[in-house]
C-alpha positions, 0 to 999 in steps of 0.5 A: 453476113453468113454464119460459121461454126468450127468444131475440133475434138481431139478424141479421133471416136467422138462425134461432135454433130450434135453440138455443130448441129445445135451451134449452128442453130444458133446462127440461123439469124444469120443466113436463111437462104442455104445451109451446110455441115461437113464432117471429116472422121477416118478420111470419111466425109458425111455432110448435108447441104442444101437451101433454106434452114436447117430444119428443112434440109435435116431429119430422122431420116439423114442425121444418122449418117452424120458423124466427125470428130472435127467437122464445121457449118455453114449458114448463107445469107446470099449476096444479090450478085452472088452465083447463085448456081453454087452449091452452100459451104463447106467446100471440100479440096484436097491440098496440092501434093496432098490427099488429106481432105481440106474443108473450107467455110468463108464469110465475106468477100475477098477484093481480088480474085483469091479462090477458096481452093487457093485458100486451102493451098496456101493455109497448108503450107508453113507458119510463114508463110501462111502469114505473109498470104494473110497479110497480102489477103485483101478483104472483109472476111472470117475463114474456117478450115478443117483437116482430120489434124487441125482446125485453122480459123483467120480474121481479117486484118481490118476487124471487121468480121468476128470469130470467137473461139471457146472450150467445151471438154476437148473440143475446141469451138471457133464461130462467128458470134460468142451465143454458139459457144454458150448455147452449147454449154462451152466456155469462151476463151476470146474474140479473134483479134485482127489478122490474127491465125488461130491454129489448133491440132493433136499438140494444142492450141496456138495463135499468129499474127499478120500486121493489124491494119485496124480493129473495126467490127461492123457497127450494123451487128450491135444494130440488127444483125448480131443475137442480143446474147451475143458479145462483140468488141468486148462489148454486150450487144444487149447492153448496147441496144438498151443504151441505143434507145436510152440515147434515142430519147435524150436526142429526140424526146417525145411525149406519148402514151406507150413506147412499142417496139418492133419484133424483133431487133427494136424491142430492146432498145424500145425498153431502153427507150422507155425507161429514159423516157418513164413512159409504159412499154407495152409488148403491142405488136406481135411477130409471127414467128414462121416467117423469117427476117423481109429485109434478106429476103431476095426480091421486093415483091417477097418481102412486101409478102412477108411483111404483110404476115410477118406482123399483127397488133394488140388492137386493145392497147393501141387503139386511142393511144399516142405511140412511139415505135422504135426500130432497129433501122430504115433501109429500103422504107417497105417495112416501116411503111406498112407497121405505121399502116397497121398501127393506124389501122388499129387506132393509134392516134398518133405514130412517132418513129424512133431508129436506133441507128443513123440513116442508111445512105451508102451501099454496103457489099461486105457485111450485108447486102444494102441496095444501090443507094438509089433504093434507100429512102433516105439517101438524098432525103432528109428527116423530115421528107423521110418521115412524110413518105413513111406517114408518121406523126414525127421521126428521129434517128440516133445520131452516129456519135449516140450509136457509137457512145452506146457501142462502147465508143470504140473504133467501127466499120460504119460505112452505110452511114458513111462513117469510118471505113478502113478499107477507104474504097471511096 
């Protein structure tokens, strides 16, 4: 789960940084731990790359020297094996028996030893070719490359990652999720569709096609991991968030005062939640908007650090009431501990929990980084013995036919909750 932005202006003299810029600011959500952009113009390179966000690594002093008619960005979110030595994407490499610079940025994880080098190689060779490599590409992956002439994007051939490509004047925009193109006033054109090579230069624009092996975005984007303006699967991630928890409460109605949510990714399916239920929604627990995401923090000890900060209650609106809380999921169990502790603290009477997603019982290593299964709570645990270690009052999960009815009932990679998988690496 890293973010990608592609950008290619046919105007050799205009400068498309502030809109990679401010595109990949878009998907800071996506990576917090390094970032990178690269821009290309009159076989100069200018970039910058470097750990944490964006704001950390970008300012008055540096952003003059940033400038491409073509150009692309890259935000990390670091994987626990990954090598942690290596510096952020983009990657330059020059082609064999060529001196054009070749830029590269990758989300996901490819199942053989393929290179991103050996990636840049075989994209810059002929259309048939580079058909038959993606055919062969064995992986979960998106890939961005960028020369001075063209810009090549590719979705894997399962669907599981997203790219989406749009227009803004004469540029063209390739980026993981569909809020880039629309935070920077383009206008999308379509979603990848699996295998598919989307090619644009100096001529146009123009689509190939490796063999379709499936079309299964991860379920877990319209969960957690996607921003709310963002549309995946032809599918509204709003839209599917509100339904999460309107499915929540027909499967595991409950009689309380107030539904809350949990900032940021349940508070959607909490309104969902409420207006099935007619039970008041009240906004009672506030985030700390300094400190970024716990679950993709490195280490335990960090996030039980941040969530300590991360989360403060309305005291007055929870004291003496029996509360609801919906979140987004449950993985490791740290952090709904501790909102269950707090809400205690401040006087709710009752706890219930409600989670717009299954239990999460298997590893995951392609789309985000889910520990060994011996780390989730609930593998091996049911409902009931999940509930008593996180102290609640009574829990409910959605059930994976709820998840995918709200999801459009389309076909998903939902290998966490030991649903479809396509890869069937058993």
């Amino acid at each position: 789960m890293s973010g990608i932005v592609g950008i290619f202006s046919k105007k050799k003299y205009k400068n498309i940084f502030p809109d990679l810029y401010a595109g990949l600011y878009a998907i800071q959500h996506r990576g917090q731990e390094a970032m990178g952009i690269s821009l290309l113009a009159h076989e100069k390179l200018s970039e910058i790359r470097g750990e944490g966000e964006i704001a950390n690594n970008i300012s008055f002093d540096n952003i003059s020297t940033l400038a491409g008619n073509v150009g692309l960005g890259h935000v990390k979110y670091r994987f626990e094996e990954d090598d942690k030595t290596l510096l952020p994407m983009p990657w330059l490499f020059y082609p064999k028996n060529s001196n054009c610079k070749n830029l590269i940025a990758i989300d996901g994880k490819f199942l053989d030893e393929t290179s991103p080098e050996e990636v840049v190689n075989k994209l810059n060779s002929s259309i048939d070719e580079i058909i038959d490599f993606v055919n062969n590409l064995k992986g979960v992956y998106s890939i961005l490359v960028v020369s001075e002439h063209r810009m090549i994007a590719i979705r894997d051939t399962y669907g599981i990652k997203n790219l989406c490509v749009g227009k803004k004047d004469d540029s063209f925009i390739v980026a993981s999720e569909s809020c880039v193109i629309e935070s920077i006033d383009g206008e999308i054109s379509h979603e990848l569709r699996p295998g598919e090579i989307y090619i644009v230069d100096d001529e146009g624009e123009e689509s190939y096609f490796a063999k379709e092996k499936s079309n299964a975005p991860c379920i877990f984007e319209f969960v957690y991991t996607a921003r709310p303006d963002s549309s995946i699967n032809g599918v509204s991630v709003y839209d599917a968030r509100i339904k999460m928890g309107e499915i929540l409460y027909k499967e595991h109605p409950v009689d309380v005062d107030i539904v809350v949510g949990s900032p940021d990714s349940g508070l959607i399916s909490a309104v969902g939640f409420s207006r099935a239920s007619n039970i008041k929604y009240e906004r009672a627990i506030v985030r700390n908007r300094y400190i970024n995401r716990t679950f993709i923090l490195p280490t335990d000890s960090m996030r039980k650090k941040g969530i300590k900060i991360k989360l403060n209650p309305i005291k007055h609106l929870i004291e003496g009431k029996r509360i609801v809380l919906v979140d987004d999921s449950i993985v490791r169990g740290n952090t709904i501990k501790r909102v269950i502790e707090i809400l205690r603290e401040s006087g709710a009477k009752e706890v219930h929990i409600r989670i717009a997603s299954p239990q999460v019982i298997k590893e995951e290593e392609f789309t985000f980084d889910v520990p060994d299964k011996d780390h989730l709570i609930s593998n091996n645990r049911s409902v009931e013995e999940v509930r008593d270690m996180i102290g609640a009052d009574s829990l409910g999960f959605i059930s994976l036919e709820g998840l995918r009815e709200a999801c459009g009932n389309k076909t998903y990679y939902e290998n966490c909750f030991d649903g479809y998988n396509p890869l069937e690496r058993k």
